[in-house]
N, C-alpha and C positions, 0 to 999 in steps of 0.2 A: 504494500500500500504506500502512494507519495498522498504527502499532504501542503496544502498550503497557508497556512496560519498570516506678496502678488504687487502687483502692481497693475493699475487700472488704465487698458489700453485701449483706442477709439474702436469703435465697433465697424468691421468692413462689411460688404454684401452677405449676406447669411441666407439660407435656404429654409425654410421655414417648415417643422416637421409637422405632425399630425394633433401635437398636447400646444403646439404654437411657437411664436420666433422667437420667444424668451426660454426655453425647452432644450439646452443643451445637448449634443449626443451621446448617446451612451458607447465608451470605449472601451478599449483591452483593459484599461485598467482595475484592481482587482479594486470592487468596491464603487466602479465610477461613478460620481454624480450626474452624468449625463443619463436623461430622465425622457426619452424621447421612446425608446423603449423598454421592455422588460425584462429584466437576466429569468431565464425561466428556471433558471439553474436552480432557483430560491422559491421557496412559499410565496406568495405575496399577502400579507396579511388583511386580506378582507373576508368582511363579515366573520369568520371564526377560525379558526386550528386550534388542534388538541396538541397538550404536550404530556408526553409522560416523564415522571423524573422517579430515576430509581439508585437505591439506596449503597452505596457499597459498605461493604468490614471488610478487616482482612484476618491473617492467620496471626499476624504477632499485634493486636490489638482489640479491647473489649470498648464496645460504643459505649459513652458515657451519656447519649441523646437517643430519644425514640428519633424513628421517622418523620411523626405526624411532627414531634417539634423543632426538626427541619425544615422539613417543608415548609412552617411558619413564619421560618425565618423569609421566606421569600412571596410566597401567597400567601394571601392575595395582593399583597402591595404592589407588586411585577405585572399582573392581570390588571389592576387597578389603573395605573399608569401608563400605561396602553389604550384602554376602556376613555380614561381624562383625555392622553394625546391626539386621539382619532376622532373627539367627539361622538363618541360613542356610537361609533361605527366597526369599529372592531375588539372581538372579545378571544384574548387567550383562553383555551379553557385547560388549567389544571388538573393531571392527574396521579398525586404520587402515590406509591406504593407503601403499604403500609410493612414491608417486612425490610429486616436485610438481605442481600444477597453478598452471600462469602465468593471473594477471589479464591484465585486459589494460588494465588505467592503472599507473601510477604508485603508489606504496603514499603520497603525500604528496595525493595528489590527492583522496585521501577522506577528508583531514583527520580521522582516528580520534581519536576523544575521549570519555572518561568520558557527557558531555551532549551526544551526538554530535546534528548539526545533520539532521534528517529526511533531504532529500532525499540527503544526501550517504551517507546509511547505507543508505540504499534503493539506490544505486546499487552499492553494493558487495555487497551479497547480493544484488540479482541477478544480478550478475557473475560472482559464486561460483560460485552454483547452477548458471549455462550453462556456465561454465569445465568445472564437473566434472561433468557431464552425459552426457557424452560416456563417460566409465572408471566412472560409481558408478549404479548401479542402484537409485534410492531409495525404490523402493516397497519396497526387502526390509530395512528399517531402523525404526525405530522414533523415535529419535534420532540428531540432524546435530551434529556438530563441527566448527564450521571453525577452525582455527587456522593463524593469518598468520606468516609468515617474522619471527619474534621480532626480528631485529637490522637489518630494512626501517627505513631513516629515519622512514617518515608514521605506524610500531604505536607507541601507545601501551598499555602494560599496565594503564591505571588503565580503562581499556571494557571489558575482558572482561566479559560479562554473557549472559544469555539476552533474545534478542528475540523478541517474540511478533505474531504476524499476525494482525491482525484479520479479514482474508482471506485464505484458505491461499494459498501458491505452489504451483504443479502442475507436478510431474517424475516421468516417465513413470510416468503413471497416479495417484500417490499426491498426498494433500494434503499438504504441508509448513507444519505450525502453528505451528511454533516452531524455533529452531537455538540454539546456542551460539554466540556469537563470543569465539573462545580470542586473547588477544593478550599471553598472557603472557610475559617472562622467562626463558631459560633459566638455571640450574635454576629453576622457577616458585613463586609463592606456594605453601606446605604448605596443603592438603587445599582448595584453589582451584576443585578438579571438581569434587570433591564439593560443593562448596555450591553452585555454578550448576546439577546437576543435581538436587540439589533442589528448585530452580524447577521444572524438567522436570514433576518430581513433583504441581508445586503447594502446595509449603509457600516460605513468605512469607520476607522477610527480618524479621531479627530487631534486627537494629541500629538504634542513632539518627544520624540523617543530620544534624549541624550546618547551621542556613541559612545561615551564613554559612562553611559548610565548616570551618571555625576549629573545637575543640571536642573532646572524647572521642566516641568512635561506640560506646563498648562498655556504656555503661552500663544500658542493660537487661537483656542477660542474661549479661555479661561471658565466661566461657569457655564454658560451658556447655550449646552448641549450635554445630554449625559453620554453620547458619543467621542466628548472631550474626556470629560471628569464622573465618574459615579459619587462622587463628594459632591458636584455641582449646587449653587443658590438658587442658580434656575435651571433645573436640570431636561426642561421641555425641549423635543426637539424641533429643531429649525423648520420652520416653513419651508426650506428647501426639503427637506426630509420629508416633512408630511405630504409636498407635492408629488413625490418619485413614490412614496408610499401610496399616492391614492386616496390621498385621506383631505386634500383642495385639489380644486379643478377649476375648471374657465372661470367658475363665477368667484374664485376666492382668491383668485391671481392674477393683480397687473399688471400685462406687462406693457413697462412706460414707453419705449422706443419703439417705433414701427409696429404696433400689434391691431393689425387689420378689424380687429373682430372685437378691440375692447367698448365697454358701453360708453366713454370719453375718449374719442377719438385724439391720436396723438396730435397736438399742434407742431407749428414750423421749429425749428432748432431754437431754443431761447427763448420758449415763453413758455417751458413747463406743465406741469400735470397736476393736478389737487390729487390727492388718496385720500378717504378717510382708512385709516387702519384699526379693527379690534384686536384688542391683546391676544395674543398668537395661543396664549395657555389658557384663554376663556372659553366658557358653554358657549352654545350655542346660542345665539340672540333672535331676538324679534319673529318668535313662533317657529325655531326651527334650524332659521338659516345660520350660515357660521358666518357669513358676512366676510371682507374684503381683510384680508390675512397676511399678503407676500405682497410685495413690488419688484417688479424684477427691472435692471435695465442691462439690456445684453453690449455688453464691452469686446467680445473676441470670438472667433470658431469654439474656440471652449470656455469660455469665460462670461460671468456675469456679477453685477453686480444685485445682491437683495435685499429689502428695505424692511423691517418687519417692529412690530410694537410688542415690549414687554412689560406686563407689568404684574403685582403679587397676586396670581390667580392662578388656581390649579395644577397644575406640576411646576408651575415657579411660584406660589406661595411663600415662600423664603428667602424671595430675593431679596440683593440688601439695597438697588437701584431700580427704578422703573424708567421708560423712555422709548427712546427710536433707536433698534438698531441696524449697523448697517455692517454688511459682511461679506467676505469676497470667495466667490465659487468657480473654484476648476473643476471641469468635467475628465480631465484626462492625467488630475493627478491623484494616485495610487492611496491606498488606507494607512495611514501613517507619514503621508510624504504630502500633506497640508492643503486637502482638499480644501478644506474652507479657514479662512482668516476672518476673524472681527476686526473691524478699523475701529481705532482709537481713536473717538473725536475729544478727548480731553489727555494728549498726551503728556503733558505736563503733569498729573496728579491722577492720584489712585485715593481704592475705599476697601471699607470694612475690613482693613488687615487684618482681623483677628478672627474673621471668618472666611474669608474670601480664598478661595482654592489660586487664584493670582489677584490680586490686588488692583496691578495695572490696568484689568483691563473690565475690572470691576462696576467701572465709573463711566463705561465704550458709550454706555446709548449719551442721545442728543435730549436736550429739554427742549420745556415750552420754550418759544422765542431765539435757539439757538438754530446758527446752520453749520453746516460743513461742507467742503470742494476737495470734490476726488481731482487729480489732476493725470490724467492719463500721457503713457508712453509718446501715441501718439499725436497726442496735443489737444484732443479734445478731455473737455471737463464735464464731470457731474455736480451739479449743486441739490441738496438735502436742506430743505427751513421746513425746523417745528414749529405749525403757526400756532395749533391750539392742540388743547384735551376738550371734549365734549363735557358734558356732562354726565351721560352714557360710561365714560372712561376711553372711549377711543381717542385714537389721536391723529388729527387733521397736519399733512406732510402735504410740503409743496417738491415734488424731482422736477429739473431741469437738465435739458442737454444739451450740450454746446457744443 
């Protein structure tokens, strides 16, 4: 088995696909946010998928935790946060197992580690897989969970990750393309499923990986996405994300430059667009609708710029800032290799140090009354003015393109 584990520049002629000209294409890259089509490779999470998550022990350790109060550690909060994210359009449905299932080596014998060593990870998922083979019926699942006896000598919590098959594994009848390996901590990292089942999903990590491991990891999109940080203040993700997910579509996405078909036809270069924007992590409003969510203005072949309002409502409830933010998306760059960038419109000064997973960029959204100018490679600019907040709580954004 193999597995596989900006600067804003003028926008030239673009072709315009079938979700619209602000719709990036989706490329080689592993993860891409080019959203034009579907990697079928992946689930796509609408309306429902089951997950099963099953339990492991091994031979040189006794669980000091039932099942059921593992599984708690994760649902419903993981279900719940998805349920919030989608607007409750789409529902995980949990299914853990109430038993253990015994490996059958040693939990020290598969030397679990962050950079785990091929062979040695290959040997433990398929160990898994036959272990529970037996009690889990896997073709009626969608997504696998394994999670290892947290206080076994050989688990490491810093592997938790999604592994992906290059060739499926096959149990009874079903291809198995992918699993989680859960090795977390009791009580676990906060919002830790949810960001490894966004992998599931096929959206990319968001972090910067130091080479030397030494280094901050948060600085591209600091709280802002739990595809950045599972610590996140606001841990909702991106309107760019919820578009490629399926979860906005034409009526919840403007796009500001050349978009044929929006209800405010774009004007001449320099005189701008009004958006009202709802908070990206709010219900639904006004009987239903989720209302005008994303701004996108497309900057390059793979490149756009997206415009979006946060504020302390539902998976970002804890933010320590509310505002406009504004954030830079490559479609053809890889999970790790900084698909998306928050701009910093107040680079001078940072907030809530004492809770903020980065500080600097804590403080990124725009207020009422401020603007900000992207200045692109090639000469052309974007201008962002926060005129107002409603009363509602949305927030009234003027883009201009030049």
């Amino acid at each position: 088995m193999a597995f596989t584990a900006t600067s804003l520049v003028a926008g030239p002629a673009i072709a315009h696909s079938a979700a619209g000209p602000c719709a990036l294409p989706r490329t080689s890259a592993h993860h891409s946010l080019g959203l034009d089509t579907w990697n079928t490779a992946y689930p796509k999470p609408a309306g429902g998928l089951d997950a099963v998550m099953i339990f492991l022990s091994f031979p040189d350790s006794v669980p000091l935790n039932t099942p059921e109060e593992l599984a708690a550690d994760h649902f419903p909060a993981t279900s719940d946060f998805f349920h919030r994210a989608s607007y409750g359009t789409f529902s995980l449905r949990a299914h853990p197992q109430t038993e253990w299932v015994r490996m059958p080596e040693a939990s020290v014998t598969y030397d679990i580690r962050r950079d785990w060593e091929p062979e040695r990870r290959t040997a433990y998922l398929k160990d898994a897989i036959a272990a529970a083979d037996d009690r889990v019926d896997f073709s009626a699942y969608d997504i696998v969970y394994l999670v290892a006896d947290p206080d076994a000598p050989g688990v490491d919590s810093d592997a938790t990750k999604v592994v992906n098959f290059d060739r499926p594994l096959n149990a009874d009848g079903a291809d198995i393309r992918r699993v989680v390996t859960v090795f977390e901590r009791h009580p676990p990292d906060r919002n830790v499923l949810a960001h490894e089942t966004g992998h599931v999903f096929d959206l990319p990590d968001l972090y910067h990986r130091p080479m030397d491991g030494d280094g901050d990891w948060d600085t591209h999109v600091g709280d802002w996405d739990v595809m950045g940080s599972q610590f996140g203040l606001a841990p909702d993700l991106f309107g760019w994300h919820k578009w490629k997910l399926g979860w906005l579509g034409a009526a919840e996405v403007r796009c500001v430059n050349g978009d044929a078909t929006a209800r405010v036809p774009a004007g001449p270069p320099g005189s701008g667009e009004i958006v009202t924007l709802e908070p990206l992590a709010a219900a639904p409003v006004r009987g239903g609708s989720v209302g005008t969510r994303l701004a996108v203005v497309r900057t390059g072949p793979d490149s756009a710029l997206a415009v979006e309002a946060r504020s302390a409502v539902g998976n970002d409830e804890f933010t320590c800032t509310e505002g406009v933010l504004l954030y830079r998306v490559e479609g053809d760059s890889a999970s790790g290799g900084g698909p998306v960038e928050v701009v910093d419109t107040h680079p001078e000064t940072e907030a809530c140090g004492d809770r903020s997973v980065y500080p600097p960029l804590a403080d990124a959204p725009l207020q009422v009354g401020e603007t900000f100018t992207l200045r692109g490679d090639g000469g052309g600019r974007t201008r962002v003015e926060v005129a107002d907040r409603t009363p509602t709580g949305a927030w009234t954004v003027k883009i201009t393109t030049e």
